[in-house]
C-alpha positions in Angstrom: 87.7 88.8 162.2 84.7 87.4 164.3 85.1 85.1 166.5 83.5 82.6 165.4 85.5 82.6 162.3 88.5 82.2 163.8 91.1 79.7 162.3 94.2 77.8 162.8 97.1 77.3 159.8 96.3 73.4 160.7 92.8 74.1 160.3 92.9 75.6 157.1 94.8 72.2 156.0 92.6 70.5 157.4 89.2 72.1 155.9 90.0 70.8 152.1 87.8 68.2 152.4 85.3 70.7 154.3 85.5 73.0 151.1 84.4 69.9 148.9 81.4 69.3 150.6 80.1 72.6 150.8 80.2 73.4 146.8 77.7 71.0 146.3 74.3 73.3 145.6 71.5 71.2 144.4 68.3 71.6 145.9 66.0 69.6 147.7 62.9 69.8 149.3 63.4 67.9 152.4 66.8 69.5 153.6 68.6 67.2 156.3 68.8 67.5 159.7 71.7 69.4 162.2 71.1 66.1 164.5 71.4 63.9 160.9 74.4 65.8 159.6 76.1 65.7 162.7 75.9 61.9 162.9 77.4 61.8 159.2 80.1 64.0 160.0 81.0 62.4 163.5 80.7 59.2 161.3 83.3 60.6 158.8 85.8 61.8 161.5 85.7 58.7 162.7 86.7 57.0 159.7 89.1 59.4 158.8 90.4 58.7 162.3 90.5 54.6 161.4 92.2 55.2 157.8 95.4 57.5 159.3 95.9 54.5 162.0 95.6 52.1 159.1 98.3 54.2 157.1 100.2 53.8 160.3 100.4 50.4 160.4 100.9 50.3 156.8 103.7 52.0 157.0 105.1 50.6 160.1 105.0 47.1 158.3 106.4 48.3 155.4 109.2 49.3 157.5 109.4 46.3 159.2 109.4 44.5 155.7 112.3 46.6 154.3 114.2 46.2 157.8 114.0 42.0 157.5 114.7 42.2 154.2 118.1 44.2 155.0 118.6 42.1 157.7 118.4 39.2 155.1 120.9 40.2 152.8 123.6 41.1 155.1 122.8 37.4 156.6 123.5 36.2 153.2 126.1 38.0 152.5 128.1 36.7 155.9 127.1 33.0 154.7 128.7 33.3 151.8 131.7 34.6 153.7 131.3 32.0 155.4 131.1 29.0 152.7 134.3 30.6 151.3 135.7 30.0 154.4 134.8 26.5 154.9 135.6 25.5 151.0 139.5 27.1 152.4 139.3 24.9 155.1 138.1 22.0 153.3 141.2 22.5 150.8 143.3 22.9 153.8 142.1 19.3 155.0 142.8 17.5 152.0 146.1 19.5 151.4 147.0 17.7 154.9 145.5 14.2 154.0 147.6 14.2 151.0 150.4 15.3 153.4 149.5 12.4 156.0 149.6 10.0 153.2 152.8 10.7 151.8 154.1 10.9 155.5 152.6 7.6 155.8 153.9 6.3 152.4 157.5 7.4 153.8 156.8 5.7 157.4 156.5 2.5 155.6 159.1 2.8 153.6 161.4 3.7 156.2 160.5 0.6 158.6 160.7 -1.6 155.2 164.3 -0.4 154.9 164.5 -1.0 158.4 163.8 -4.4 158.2 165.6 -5.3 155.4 168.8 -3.9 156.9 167.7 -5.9 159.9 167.7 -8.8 157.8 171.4 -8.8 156.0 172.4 -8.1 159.6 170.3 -11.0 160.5 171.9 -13.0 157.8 175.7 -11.8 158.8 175.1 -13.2 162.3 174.3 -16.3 160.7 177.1 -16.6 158.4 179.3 -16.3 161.4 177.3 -18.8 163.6 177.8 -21.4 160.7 181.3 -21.0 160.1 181.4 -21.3 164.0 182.5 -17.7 164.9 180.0 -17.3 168.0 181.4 -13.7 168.7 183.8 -11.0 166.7 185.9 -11.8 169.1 186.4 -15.8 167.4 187.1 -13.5 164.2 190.0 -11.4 165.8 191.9 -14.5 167.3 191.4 -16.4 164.3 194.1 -14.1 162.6 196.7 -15.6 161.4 199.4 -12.7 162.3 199.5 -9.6 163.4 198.7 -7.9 160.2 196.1 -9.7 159.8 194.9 -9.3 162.9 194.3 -5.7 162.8 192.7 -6.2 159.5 190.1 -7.7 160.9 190.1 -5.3 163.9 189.3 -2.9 161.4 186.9 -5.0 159.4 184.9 -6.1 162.4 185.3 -2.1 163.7 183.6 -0.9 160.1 181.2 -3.4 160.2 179.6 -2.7 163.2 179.8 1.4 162.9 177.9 1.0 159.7 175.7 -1.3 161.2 175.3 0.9 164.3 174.8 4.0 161.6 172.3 2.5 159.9 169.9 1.6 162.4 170.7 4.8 164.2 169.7 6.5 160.7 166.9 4.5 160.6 165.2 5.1 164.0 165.6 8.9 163.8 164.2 9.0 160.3 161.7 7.0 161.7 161.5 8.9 164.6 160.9 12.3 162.9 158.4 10.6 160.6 156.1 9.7 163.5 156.8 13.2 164.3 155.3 15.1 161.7 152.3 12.3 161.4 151.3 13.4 165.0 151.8 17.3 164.1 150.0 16.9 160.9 147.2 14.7 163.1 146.9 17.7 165.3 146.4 20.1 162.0 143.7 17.8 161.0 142.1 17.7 164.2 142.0 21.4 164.2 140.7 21.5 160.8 138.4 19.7 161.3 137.5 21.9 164.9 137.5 24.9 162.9 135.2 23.4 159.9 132.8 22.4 162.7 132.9 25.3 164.1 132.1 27.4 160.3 129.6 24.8 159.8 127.8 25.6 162.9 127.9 29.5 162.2 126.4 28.6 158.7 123.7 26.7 160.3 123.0 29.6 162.5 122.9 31.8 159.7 120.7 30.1 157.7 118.6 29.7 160.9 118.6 33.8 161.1 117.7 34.1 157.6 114.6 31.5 158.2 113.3 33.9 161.0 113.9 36.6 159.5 111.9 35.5 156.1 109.0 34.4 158.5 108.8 37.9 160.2 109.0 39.5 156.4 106.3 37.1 155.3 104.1 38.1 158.7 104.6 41.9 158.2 103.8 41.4 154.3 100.9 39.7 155.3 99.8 41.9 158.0 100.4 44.9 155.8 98.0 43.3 152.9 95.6 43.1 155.4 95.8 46.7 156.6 95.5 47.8 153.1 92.8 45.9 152.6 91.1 47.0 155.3 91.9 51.0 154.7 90.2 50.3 151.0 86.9 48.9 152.9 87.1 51.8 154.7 87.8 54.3 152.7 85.1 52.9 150.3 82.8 53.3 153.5 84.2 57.3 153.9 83.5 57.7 150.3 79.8 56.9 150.9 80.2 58.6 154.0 80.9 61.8 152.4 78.7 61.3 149.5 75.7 61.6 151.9 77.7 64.8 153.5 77.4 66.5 150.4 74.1 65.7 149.5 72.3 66.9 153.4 74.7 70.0 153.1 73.4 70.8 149.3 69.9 70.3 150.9 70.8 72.8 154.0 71.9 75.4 151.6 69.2 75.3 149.1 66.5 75.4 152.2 68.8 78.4 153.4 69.0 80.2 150.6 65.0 80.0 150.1 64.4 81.3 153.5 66.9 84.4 153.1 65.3 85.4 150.0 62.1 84.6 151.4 62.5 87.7 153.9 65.7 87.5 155.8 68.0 90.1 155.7 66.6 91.9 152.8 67.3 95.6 153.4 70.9 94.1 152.4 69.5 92.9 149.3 71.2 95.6 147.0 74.7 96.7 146.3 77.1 96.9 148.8 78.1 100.2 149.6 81.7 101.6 149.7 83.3 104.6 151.9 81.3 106.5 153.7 83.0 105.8 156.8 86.0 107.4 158.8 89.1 105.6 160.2 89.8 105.9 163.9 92.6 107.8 165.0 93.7 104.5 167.0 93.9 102.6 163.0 95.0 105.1 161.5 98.1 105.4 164.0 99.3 101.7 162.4 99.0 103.2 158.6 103.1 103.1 158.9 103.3 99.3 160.3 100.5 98.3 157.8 102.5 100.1 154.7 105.7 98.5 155.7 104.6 95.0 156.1 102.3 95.0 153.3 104.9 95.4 151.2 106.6 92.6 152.4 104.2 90.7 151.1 103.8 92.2 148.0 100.0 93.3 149.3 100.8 97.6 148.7 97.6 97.5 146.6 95.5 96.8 149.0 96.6 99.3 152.2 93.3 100.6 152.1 91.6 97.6 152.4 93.6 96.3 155.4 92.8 99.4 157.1 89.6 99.0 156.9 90.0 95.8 158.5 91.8 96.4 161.1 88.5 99.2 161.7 85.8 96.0 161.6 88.1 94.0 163.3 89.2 95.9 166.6 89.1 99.6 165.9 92.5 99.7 166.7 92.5 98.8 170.3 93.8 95.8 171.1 97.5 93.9 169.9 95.7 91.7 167.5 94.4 94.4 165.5 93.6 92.1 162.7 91.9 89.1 165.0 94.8 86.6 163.2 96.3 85.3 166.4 92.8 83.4 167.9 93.4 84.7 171.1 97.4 83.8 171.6 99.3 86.9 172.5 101.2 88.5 169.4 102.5 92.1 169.3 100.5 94.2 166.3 103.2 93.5 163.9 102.6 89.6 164.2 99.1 89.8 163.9 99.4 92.5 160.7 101.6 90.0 159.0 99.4 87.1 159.6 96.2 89.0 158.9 97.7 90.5 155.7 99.3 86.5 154.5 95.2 85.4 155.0 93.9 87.8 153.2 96.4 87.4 150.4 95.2 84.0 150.5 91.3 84.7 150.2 91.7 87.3 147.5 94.0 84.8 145.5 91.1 82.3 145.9 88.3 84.8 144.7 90.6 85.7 142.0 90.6 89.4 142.7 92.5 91.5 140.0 93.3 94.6 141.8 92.2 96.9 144.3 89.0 98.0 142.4 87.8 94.2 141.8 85.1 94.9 144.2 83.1 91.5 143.5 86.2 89.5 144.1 86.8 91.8 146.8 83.4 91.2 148.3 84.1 87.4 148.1 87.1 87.5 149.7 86.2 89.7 152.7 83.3 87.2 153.4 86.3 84.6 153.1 88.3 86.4 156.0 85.3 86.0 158.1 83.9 82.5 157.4 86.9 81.2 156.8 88.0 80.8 152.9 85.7 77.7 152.9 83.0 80.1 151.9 84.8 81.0 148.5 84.6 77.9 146.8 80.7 77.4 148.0 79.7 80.9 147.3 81.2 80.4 143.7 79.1 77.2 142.9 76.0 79.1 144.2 75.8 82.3 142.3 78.9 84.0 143.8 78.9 86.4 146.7 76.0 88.4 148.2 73.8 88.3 151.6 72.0 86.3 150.8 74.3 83.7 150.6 76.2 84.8 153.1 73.1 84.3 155.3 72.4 81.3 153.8 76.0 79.9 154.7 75.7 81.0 157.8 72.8 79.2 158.8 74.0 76.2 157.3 77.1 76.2 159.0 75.4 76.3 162.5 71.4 76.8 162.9 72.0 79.8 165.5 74.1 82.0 163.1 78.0 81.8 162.3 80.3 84.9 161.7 79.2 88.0 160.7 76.9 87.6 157.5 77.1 91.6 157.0 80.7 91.7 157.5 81.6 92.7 153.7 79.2 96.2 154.3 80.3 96.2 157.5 84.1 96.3 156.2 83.7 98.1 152.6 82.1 101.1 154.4 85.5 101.7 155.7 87.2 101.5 152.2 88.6 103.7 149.5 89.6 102.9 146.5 93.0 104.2 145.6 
């Protein structure tokens, strides 16, 4: 493989749009300049360049846009947790008003007993005072005997215990009453601490979810613009590469005209096949070859990879195919590789076997070039010298590859 043919996996990738612009293969009589062409393609890199950064940001606001969004239903999602939690709370506050005002209710009631109690007591004092019986004392030694003494003993005794009892009752039902107001006046407070507090957190959320909307709206916004932008410019790439086409259809047709003006024409005829003899130092790898061309599915076309590895290096190096572009491989690496691209460039002449020598022709040119030169030697007439030369010069003004590399290679082959 020459040199200047060499090729990356990532460069193959990338050459698709390469392959495009070189099928074009109109003619024209002014053909474009290398400086002119140059300036396109530089121009077209460069806007290649800008479109992946504006996928970039596209995507990176898109991310961002699917990230608030998230963000915005889980906020939601804890609000309503958290209105649910202050509509328990608020059910809890009334549950203890109504509480408050039946303790109040009973409060009142109480001290109304209280006071009416206070009253007949009031009202037994009085009764005494009238009947001029200042003390209970006036009522014992009023008796008129003894039995009737400690009748009133006990009568004055009962009368005040129940008296005493009453009021006692009194002030400790009273007592407990004010009791449970202050408790349930210290739930309420705390209700109403806690409902503060859920309010707040609601508050925040809803805050949260405000930002969060704003930074969804600014990435939407910022991602209509990118994609805006990466139409203008991929408008301004489609022009771009419109006018690649064109000066490269020019280069080739001038190209083509000079080679079969005069150049290279003892190569104008049929390419020969065989005639030539292997080295001892390829045919020592027949084994290797056999073994990994099968592999591959490629034991058709042993021949034909020996007769590579003959153009290629005669056998003499570890990259007996030239597949490896210089990196160090053992010959079994660069055999597989070697074998996988030519697969590849005999797949993309459409090559039907081993005796298919036009595709076979195509191809070969293919492992050289790079596969690039399939598709462009297809649209313009299909393989010969001519073309190759013609590609050649097109591809850089001092030469490219080997031009004669299919002779070069078939002269090494044998069919069968």
């Amino acid at each position: 493989m020459d040199i200047m043919r060499k090729r990356t996996w990532a460069v193959r990738a990338a050459a698709v749009s390469l392959a495009a612009l070189l099928c074009a293969g109109a003619a024209a009589p002014l053909p474009a300049s290398a400086d002119s062409v140059e300036a396109l393609q530089n121009q077209y890199a460069q806007l290649q360049k800008q479109q992946q950064q504006l996928q970039s940001q596209i995507s990176s606001q898109s991310g961002a846009v699917q990230a608030g969004q998230t963000q915005i239903t889980n906020l939601n999602a804890q609000i309503g947790v958290t209105k649910q939690q202050i509509a328990l709370l608020q059910a809890q506050v009334d549950a203890t008003n109504a509480d408050m005002q039946s303790k109040e209710r009973a409060i009142t009631d109480t001290q109304a007993q209280q006071d009416y109690n206070m009253n007949l007591l009031k009202q037994r004092l009085r009764a005494l005072y009238m009947s001029g019986q200042d003390t209970f004392l006036d009522v014992l030694f009023s008796s008129s005997s003894l039995s009737d003494f400690f009748t009133r003993v006990e009568i004055v005794r009962a009368v005040s215990s129940h008296d005493q009892k009453i009021i006692n009752d009194l002030k400790q039902t009273e007592s407990r009453l004010q009791e449970d107001r202050a408790a349930l006046q210290k739930t309420q407070q705390d209700l109403f601490v806690t409902q503060g507090q859920m309010t707040a957190k609601q508050n925040a959320l809803n805050g949260q979810v405000a930002a969060q909307a704003q930074m969804v709206a600014q990435a939407q916004a910022g991602m209509q613009a990118a994609q805006q932008q990466a139409a203008a410019v991929s408008a301004q790439a489609t022009q771009t590469y419109a006018k690649i086409t064109e000066a490269f259809a020019e280069q080739a047709a001038a190209a083509r005209a000079a080679a079969s003006a005069g150049q290279g024409g003892s190569f104008s005829g049929p390419v020969t096949v065989g005639g030539g003899k292997l080295d001892a130092s390829v045919l020592a790898y027949r084994g290797l070859v056999t073994q990994i061309a099968a592999q591959f599915g490629a034991s058709p076309y042993v021949n034909l990879i020996m007769a590579v590895i003959q153009q290629e290096s005669d056998g003499q190096c570890d990259d007996v195919m030239q597949s490896e572009y210089g990196n160090a491989c053992t010959p079994a690496q660069s055999i597989a590789d070697g074998i996988q691209e030519l697969q590849e460039d005999l797949q993309m002449a459409g090559c039907t076997g081993p005796d298919d020598i036009a595709a076979i022709q195509l191809a070969l040119q293919g492992y050289n070039f790079g596969w690039t030169f399939i598709p462009w030697a297809k649209s313009n007439g299909g393989y010969s010298i001519a073309n190759a030369l013609a590609f050649s010069k097109m591809k850089n003004s001092n030469g490219y590859g080997d031009p004669y590399y299919v002779p070069h290679v078939l002269r090494y082959y044998t069919i069968g």
